[in-house]
LOLOVO-221167 format. One record per residue (C-alpha): residue in one letter; chain; z, y, x. Coordinates in steps of 0.05 Angstrom, whole numbers. Each point is the difference from the previous one (the first is absolute). Example, Ala and Ser with C-alpha at 12.3 -4.5 7.8 and 13.67 -1.06 7.14 Angstrom:
LOLOVO-221167
+---------+--------+--------+--------+--------+
! residuo ! cadena !      Z !      Y !      X !
+---------+--------+--------+--------+--------+
!       A !      A !    156 !    -90 !    246 !
!       S !      A !    -13 !     69 !     27 !
+---------+--------+--------+--------+--------+
END
This chain:
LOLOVO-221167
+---------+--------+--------+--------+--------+
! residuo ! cadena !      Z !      Y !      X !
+---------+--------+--------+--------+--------+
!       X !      A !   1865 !  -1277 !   4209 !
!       X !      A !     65 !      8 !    -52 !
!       X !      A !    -41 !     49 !    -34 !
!       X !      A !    -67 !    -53 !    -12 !
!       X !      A !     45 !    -50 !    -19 !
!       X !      A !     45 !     33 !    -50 !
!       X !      A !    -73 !     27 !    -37 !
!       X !      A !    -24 !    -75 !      8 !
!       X !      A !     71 !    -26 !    -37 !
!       X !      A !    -13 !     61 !    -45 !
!       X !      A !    -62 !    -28 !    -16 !
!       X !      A !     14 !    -69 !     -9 !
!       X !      A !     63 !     14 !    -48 !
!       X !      A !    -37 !     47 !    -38 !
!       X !      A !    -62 !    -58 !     -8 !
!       X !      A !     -4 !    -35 !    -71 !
!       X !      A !    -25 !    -64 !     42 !
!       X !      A !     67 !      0 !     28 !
!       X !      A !     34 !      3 !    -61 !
!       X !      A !    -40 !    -60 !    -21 !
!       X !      A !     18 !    -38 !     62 !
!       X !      A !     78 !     18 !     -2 !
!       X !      A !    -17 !    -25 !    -73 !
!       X !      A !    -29 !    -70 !     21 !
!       X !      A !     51 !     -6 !     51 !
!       X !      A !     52 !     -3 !    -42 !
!       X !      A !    -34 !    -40 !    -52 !
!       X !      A !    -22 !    -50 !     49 !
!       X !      A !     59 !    -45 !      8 !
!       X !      A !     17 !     -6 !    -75 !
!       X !      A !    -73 !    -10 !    -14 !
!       X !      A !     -9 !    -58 !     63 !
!       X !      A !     79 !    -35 !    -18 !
!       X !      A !    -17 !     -2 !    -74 !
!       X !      A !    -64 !    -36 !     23 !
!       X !      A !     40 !    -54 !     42 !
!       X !      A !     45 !     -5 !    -50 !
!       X !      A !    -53 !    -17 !    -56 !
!       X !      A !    -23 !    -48 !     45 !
!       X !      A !     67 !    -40 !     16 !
!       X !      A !      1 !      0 !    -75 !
!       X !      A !    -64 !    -32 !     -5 !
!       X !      A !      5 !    -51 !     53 !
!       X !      A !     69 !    -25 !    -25 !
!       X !      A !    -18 !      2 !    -70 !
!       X !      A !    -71 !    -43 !     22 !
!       X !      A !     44 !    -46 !     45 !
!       X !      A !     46 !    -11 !    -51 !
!       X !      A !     55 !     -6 !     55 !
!       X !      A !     61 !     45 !    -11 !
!       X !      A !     13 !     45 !     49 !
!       X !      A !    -68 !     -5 !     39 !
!       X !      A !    -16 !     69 !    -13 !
!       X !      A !     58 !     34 !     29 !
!       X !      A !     -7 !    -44 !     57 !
!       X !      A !    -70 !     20 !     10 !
!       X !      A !     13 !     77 !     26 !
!       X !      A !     50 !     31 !     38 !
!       X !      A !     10 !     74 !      6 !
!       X !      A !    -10 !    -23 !     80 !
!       X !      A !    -73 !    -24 !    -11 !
!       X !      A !    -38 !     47 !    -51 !
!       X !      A !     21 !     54 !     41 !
!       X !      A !    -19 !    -34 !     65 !
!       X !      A !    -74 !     25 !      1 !
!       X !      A !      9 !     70 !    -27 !
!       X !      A !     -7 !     38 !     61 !
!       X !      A !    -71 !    -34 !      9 !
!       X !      A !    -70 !     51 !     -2 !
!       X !      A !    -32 !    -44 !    -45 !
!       X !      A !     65 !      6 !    -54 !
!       X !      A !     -8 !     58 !    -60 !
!       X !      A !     44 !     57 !     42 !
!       X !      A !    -44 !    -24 !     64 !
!       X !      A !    -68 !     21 !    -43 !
!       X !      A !     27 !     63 !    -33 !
!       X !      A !     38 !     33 !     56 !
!       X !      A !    -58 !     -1 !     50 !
!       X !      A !    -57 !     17 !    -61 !
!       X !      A !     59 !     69 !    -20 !
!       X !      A !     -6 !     24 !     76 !
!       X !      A !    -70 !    -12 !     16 !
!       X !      A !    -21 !     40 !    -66 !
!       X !      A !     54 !     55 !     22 !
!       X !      A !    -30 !      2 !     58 !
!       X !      A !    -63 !     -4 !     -9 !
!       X !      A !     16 !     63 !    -57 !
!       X !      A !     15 !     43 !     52 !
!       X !      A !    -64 !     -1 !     43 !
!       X !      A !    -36 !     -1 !    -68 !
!       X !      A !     29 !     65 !    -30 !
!       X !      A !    -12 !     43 !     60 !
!       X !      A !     88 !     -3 !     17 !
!       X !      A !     -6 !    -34 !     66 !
!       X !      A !    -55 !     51 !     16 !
!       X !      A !     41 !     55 !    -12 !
!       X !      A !     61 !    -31 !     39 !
!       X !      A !    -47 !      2 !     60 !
!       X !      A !    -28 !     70 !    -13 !
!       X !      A !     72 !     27 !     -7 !
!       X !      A !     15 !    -25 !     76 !
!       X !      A !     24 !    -71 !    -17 !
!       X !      A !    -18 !    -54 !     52 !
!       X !      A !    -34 !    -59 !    -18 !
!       X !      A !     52 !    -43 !     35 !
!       X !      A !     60 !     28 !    -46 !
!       X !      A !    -40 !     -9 !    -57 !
!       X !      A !    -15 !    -68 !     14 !
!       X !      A !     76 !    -14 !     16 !
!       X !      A !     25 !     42 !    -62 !
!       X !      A !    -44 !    -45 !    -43 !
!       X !      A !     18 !    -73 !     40 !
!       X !      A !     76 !     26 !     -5 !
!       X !      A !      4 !     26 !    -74 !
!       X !      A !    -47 !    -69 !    -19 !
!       X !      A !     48 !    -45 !     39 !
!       X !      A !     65 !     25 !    -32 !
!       X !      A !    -24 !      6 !    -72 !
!       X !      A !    -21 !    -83 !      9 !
!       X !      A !     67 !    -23 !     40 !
!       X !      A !     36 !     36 !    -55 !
!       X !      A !    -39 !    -27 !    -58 !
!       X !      A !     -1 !    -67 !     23 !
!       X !      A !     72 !     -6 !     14 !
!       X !      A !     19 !     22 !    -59 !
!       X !      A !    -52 !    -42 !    -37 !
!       X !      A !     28 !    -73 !     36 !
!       X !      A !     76 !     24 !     -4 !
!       X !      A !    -10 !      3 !    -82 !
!       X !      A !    -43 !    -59 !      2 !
!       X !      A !     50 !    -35 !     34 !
!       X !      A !     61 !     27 !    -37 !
!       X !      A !    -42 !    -16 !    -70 !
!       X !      A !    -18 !    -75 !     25 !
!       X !      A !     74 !    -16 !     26 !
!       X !      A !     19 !     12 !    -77 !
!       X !      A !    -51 !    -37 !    -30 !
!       X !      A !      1 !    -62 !     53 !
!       X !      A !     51 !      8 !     49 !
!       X !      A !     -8 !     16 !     71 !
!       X !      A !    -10 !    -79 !     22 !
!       X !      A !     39 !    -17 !     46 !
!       X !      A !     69 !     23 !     34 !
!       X !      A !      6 !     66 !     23 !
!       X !      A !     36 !     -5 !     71 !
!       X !      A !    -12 !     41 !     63 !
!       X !      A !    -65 !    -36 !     30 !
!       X !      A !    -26 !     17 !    -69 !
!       X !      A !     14 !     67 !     -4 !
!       X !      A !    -27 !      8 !     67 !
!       X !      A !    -69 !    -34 !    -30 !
!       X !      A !     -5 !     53 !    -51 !
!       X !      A !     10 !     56 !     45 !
!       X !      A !    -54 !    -25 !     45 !
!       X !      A !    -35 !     -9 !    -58 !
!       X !      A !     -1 !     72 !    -28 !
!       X !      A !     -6 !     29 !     74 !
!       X !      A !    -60 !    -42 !      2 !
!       X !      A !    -32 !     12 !    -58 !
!       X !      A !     14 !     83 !     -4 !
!       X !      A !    -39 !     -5 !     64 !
!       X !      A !    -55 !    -29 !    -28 !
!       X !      A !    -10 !     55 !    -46 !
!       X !      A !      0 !     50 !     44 !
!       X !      A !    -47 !    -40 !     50 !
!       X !      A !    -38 !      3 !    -68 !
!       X !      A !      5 !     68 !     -1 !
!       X !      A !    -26 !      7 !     64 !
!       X !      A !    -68 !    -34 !    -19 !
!       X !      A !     -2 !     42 !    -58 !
!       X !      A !      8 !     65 !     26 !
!       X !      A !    -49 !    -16 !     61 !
!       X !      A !    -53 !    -23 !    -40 !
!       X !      A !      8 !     53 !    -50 !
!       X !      A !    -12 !     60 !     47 !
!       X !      A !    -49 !    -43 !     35 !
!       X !      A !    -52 !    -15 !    -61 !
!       X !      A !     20 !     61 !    -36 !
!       X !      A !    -34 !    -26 !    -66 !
!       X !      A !     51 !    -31 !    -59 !
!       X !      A !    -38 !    -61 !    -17 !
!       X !      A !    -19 !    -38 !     65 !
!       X !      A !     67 !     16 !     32 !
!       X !      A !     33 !    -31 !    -52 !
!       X !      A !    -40 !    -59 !    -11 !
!       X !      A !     11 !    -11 !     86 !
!       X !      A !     64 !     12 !     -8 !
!       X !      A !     18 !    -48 !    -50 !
!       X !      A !    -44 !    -53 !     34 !
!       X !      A !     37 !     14 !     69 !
!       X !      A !     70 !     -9 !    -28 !
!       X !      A !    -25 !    -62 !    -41 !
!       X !      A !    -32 !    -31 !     66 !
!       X !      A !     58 !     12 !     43 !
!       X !      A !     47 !    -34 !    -54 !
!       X !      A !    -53 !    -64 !     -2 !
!       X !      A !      0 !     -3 !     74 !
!       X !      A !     80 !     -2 !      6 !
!       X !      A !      5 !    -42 !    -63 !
!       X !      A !    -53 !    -50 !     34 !
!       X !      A !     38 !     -2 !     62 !
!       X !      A !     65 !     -6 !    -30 !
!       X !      A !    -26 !    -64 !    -46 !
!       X !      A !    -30 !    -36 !     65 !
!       X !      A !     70 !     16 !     39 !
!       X !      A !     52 !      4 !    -55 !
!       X !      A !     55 !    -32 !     48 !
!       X !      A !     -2 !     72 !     43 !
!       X !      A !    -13 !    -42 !     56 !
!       X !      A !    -38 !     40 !     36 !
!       X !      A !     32 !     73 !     -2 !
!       X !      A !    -57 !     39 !     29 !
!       X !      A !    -36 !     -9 !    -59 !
!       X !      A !     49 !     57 !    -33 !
!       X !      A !    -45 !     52 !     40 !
!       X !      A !    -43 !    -10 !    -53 !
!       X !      A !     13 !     66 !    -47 !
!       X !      A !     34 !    -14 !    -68 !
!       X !      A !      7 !    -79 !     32 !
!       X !      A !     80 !     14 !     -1 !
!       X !      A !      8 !     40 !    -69 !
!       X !      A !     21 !    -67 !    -37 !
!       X !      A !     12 !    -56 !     53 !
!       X !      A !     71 !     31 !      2 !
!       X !      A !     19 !    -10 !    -65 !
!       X !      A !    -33 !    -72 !    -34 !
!       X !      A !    -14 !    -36 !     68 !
!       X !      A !     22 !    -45 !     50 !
!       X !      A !     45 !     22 !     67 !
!       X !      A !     -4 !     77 !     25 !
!       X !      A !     39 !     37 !     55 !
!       X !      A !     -3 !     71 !     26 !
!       X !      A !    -55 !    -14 !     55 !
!       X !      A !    -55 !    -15 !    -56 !
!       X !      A !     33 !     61 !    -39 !
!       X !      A !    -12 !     49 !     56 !
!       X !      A !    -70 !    -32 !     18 !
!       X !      A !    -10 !     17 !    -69 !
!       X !      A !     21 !     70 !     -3 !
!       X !      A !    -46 !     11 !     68 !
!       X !      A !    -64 !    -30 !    -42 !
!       X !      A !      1 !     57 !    -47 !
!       X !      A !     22 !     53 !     60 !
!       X !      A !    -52 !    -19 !     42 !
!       X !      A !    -57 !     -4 !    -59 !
!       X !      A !     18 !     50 !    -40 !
!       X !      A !     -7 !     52 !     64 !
!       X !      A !    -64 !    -28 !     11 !
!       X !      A !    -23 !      5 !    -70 !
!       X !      A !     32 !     77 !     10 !
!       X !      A !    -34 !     17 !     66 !
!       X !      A !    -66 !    -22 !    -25 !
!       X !      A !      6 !     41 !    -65 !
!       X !      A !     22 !     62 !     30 !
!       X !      A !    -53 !     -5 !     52 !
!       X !      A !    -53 !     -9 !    -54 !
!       X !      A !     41 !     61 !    -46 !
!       X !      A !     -6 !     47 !     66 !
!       X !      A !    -77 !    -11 !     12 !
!       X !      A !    -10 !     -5 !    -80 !
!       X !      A !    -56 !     55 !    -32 !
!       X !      A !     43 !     33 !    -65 !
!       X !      A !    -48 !     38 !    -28 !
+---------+--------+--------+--------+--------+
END
């Protein structure tokens, strides 16, 4: 399988939709802290109370919900790998990976592998600048001691693994529909539900009182960083949520792949 997935990187570097994406990543977090910024501006300057508007954001809280589905990196990534995807079945490539004596199960793995690391990396890099650009402009928020630290770290473990669950969806419903358009507009809609299920549960529970609730996928991806009291049992129940769906979600798709007509 080295071989599939050093033609699907290949591939992927060599896309112009990539470039635009590495583009939009890095344009992102200037474009979303200027934003916050304009607003503090606004609401002090409106309240007429000095020092309202700095008190308003924290590097802490604008970057709080960034590893959500429904937030501009959660649209693009997903929408980049299903048209990828969906690229390959359409221009005869995958065909030709099976005709040369590639099996379907190490191009399905080559694709959820290549599709999982370009969106960890991407989106790590995206929220590290994001953060580093809103700690300048606001300040991080509150003191930085070692419980804190260890909140972040959950934070970014839990929030890389969302993309890649993400991934996950994407790459099973791409070779699954096979068409650009309706696997895109299901994906999209899938990540979007899944973020308004956790973000409902979260709202009706936001005291983490009830830690099962973290099997929810994408449920843990912020808890760790804005809200109330965490520990590493809800953290690992988390981590299991996305294990245990996103090899479902895999099974399923490579099942469907396997039995799939390519003509």
């Amino acid at each position: 399988m080295g071989n599939l997935l050093k033609a699907d990187f290949f591939r992927i570097f060599r896309s112009k939709m990539f470039m635009i994406v590495c583009i939009l990543s890095g344009a992102f977090p200037f474009l979303t802290a200027g934003l916050y910024f304009l607003v503090s501006k606004i609401m002090k300057t409106a309240a007429m109370m000095p020092g309202m508007g700095s008190q308003m954001f924290t590097a802490r809280m604008v970057v709080s919900d960034s590893f959500v589905l429904s937030s501009n990196m959660g649209l693009l990534l997903p929408i980049f790998i299903t048209v990828f995807i969906c690229a390959d079945v359409s221009n005869g490539t995958l065909r030709n990976k099976i005709i040369a004596g590639r099996s379907r199960t190490s191009i399905y793995f080559s694709h959820l592998i290549s599709s999982s690391v370009i969106s960890a990396v991407l989106i790590l890099l995206e929220v590290l600048l994001f953060l580093g650009v809103s700690c300048l402009i606001f300040g991080y928020g509150v003191p930085f001691d070692a419980n804190e630290l260890l909140r972040l770290v959950f934070f970014f473990v839990t929030g890389v693994m969302t993309f890649v669950f993400s991934a996950a969806i994407s790459t099973a419903l791409s070779l699954m529909m096979k068409h650009t358009a309706p696997a895109v507009i299901i994906t999209v809609v899938a990540g979007m539900g899944i973020s308004l299920i956790s973000s409902v549960v979260h709202y009706a529970d936001q005291t983490l009182s009830n830690r099962w609730f973290c099997l929810i996928p994408t449920y843990t991806n912020s808890v760790f960083l804005n809200y109330g009291k965490f520990d590493a049992a809800s953290f690992l129940i988390g981590l299991l949520s996305y294990l245990i769906f996103g090899a479902a979600i895999t099974v399923l798709g490579l099942f469907r792949f396997k039995k799939a007509d390519l003509k």
